[in-house]
C-alpha positions as CSV (number, residue, x, y, z in Angstrom):
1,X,44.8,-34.2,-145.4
2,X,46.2,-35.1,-142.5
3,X,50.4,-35.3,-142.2
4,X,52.8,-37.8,-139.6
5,X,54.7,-34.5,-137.4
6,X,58.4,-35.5,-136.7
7,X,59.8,-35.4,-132.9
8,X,61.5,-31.9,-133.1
9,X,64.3,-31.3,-130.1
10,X,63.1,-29.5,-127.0
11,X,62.8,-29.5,-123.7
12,X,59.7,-31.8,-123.3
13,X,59.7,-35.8,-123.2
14,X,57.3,-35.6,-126.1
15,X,57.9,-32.1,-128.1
16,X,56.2,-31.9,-131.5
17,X,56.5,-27.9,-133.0
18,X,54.4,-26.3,-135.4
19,X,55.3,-23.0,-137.0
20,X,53.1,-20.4,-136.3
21,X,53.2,-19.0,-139.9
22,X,52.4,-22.5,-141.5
23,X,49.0,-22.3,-139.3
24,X,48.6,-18.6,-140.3
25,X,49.1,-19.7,-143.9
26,X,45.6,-21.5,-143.8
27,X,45.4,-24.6,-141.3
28,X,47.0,-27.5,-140.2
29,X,46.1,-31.2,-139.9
30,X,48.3,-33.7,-139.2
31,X,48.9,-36.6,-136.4
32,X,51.3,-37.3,-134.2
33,X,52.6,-40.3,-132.9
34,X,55.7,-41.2,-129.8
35,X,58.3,-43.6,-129.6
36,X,58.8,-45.9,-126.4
37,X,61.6,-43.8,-125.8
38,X,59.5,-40.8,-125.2
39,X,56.7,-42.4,-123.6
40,X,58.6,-44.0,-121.1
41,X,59.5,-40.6,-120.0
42,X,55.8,-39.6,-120.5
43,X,55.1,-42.6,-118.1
44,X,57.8,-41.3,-115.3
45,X,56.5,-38.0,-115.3
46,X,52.8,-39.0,-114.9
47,X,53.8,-41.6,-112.2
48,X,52.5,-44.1,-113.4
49,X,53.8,-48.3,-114.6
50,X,53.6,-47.6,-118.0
51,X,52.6,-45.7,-121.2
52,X,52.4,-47.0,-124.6
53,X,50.8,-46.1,-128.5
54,X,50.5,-42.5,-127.5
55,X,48.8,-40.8,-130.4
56,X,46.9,-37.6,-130.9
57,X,44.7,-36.1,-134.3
58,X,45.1,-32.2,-134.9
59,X,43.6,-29.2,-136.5
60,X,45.2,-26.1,-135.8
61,X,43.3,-23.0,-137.7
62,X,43.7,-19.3,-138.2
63,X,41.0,-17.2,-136.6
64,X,39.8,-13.2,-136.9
65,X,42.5,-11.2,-135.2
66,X,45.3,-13.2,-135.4
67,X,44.6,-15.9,-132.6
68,X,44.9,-19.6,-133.4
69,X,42.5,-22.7,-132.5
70,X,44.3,-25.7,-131.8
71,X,41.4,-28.7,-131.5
72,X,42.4,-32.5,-131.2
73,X,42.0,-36.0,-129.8
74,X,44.5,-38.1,-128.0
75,X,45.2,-41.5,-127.0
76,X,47.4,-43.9,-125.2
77,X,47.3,-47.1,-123.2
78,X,48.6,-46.7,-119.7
79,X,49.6,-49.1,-117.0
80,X,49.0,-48.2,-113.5
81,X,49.2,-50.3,-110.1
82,X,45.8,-50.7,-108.5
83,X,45.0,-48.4,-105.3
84,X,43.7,-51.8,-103.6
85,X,45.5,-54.8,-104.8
86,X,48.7,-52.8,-106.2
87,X,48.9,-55.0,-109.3
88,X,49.0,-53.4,-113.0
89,X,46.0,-52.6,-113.9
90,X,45.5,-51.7,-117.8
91,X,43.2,-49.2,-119.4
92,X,43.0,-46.4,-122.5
93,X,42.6,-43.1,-121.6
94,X,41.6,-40.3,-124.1
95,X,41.0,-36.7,-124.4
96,X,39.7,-34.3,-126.5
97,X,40.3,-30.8,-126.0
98,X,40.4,-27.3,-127.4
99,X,42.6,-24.9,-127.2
100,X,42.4,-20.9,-128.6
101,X,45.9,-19.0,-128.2
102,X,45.6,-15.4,-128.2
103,X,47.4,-12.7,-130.0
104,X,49.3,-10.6,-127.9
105,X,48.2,-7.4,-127.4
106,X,44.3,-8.0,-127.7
107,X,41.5,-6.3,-125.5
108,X,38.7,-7.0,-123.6
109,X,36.7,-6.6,-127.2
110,X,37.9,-10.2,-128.2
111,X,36.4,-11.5,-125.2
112,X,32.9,-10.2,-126.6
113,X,33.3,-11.8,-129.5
114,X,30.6,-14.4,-130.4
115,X,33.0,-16.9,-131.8
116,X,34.8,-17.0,-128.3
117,X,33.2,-19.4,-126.0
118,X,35.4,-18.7,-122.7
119,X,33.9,-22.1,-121.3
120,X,34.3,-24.2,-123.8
121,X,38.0,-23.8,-125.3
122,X,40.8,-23.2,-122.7
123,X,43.5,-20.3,-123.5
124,X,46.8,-19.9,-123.5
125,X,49.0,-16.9,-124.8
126,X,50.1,-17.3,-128.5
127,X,53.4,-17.9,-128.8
128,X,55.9,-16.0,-131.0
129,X,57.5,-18.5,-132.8
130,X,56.4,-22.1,-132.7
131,X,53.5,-24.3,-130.2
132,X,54.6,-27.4,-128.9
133,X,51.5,-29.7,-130.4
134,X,53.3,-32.6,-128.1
135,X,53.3,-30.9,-125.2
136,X,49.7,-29.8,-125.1
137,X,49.2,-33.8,-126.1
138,X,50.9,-34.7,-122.7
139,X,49.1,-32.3,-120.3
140,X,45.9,-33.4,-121.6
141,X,47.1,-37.1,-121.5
142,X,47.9,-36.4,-117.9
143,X,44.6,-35.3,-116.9
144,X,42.7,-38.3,-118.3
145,X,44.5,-40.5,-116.5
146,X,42.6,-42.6,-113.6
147,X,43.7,-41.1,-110.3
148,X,42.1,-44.4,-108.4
149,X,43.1,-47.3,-110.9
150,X,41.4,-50.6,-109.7
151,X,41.6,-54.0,-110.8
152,X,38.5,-55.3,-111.7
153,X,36.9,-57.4,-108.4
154,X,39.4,-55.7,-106.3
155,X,37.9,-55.9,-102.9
156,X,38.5,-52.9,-101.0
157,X,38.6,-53.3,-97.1
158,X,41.5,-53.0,-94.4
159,X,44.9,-52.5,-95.9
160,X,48.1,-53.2,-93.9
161,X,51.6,-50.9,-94.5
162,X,54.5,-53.4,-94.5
163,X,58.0,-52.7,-95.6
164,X,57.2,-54.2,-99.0
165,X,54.4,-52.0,-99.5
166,X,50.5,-51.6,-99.1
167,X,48.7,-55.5,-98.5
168,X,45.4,-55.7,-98.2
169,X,43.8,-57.7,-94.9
170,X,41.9,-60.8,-94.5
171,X,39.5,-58.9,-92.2
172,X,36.6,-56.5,-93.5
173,X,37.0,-53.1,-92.1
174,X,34.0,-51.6,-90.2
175,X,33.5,-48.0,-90.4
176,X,32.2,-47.7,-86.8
177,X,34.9,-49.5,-85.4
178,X,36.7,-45.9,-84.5
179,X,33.5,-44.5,-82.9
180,X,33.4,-47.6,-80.4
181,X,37.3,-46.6,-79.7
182,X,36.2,-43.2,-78.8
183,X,33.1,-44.6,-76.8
184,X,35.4,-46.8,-74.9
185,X,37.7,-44.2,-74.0
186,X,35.4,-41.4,-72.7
């Protein structure tokens, strides 16, 4: 059964808290959804034109020893200005991820445990009180995104920097074209 998480208050643009008792008490599903409040400050914190129908899909489960799993799948549609043309250029980004918080006080035995794959989940310290499902939503969000967007049959070539920004030239750029400088000058 998977439940709709309410924004909760704190200090994140898109902060979604899960007691750590309820996930101790046998497991969590639920799905999380922002407003276009929050991910228009999702959007100016990843630097980008826009962010919209950011979603995510959870399961948070109790493991030996106290630690807890947190597995999910997230979503949005971003807007981001092309590294050629600079126009908006749309696209869906996605992640899936996997992370185990660890009980305080643990030893180097946990690590040799067969469950605990150190490659394939990250880890993070287990909080005392609450984890912020949102937050962990956003830096994954933030990793999927494009770092070189590009509009599709964007040429790229010889750019110019003007005062209104980064335009691309008529002329094709040739790569050896700074060699035969150097030639010239020596």
């Amino acid at each position: 059964m998977s439940t709709e998480h309410k924004p909760a208050q704190g200090p994140y643009e898109f902060s979604r808290t899960v007691a750590v008792y309820d996930v101790r008490d046998g497991g969590l599903r639920l799905g999380i959804v922002a407003d276009p409040r929050e991910c228009v400050a999702m959007a100016r914190r990843f630097e980008v034109l826009g962010l919209a129908n950011v979603k995510a899909e959870l399961r948070l489960m109790p493991l030996e020893g106290g630690d807890i799993l947190l597995e999910g799948r997230a979503e949005a549609q971003a807007e981001q200005a092309c590294i050629v043309t600079g126009e908006p250029v749309k696209s869906t980004i996605a992640s899936e991820f996997s992370v185990r918080y660890i009980s305080p006080g643990i030893g180097t035995e946990s690590f040799e445990d067969e469950d605990f794959d150190v490659l394939g989940e990250d880890t993070e310290p287990l909080p005392a009180d609450v984890i912020d499902v949102g937050e962990v939503v956003t830096q994954y969000l933030s990793l999927a995104i494009d770092p070189y967007p590009r509009k599709p049959g964007a040429v790229s070539g010889v750019v110019e920097l003007t005062p209104e920004g980064v335009v691309p030239s008529t002329e094709r750029a040739n790569p050896f074209d700074a060699l035969k400088k150097l030639q010239e000058k020596g």
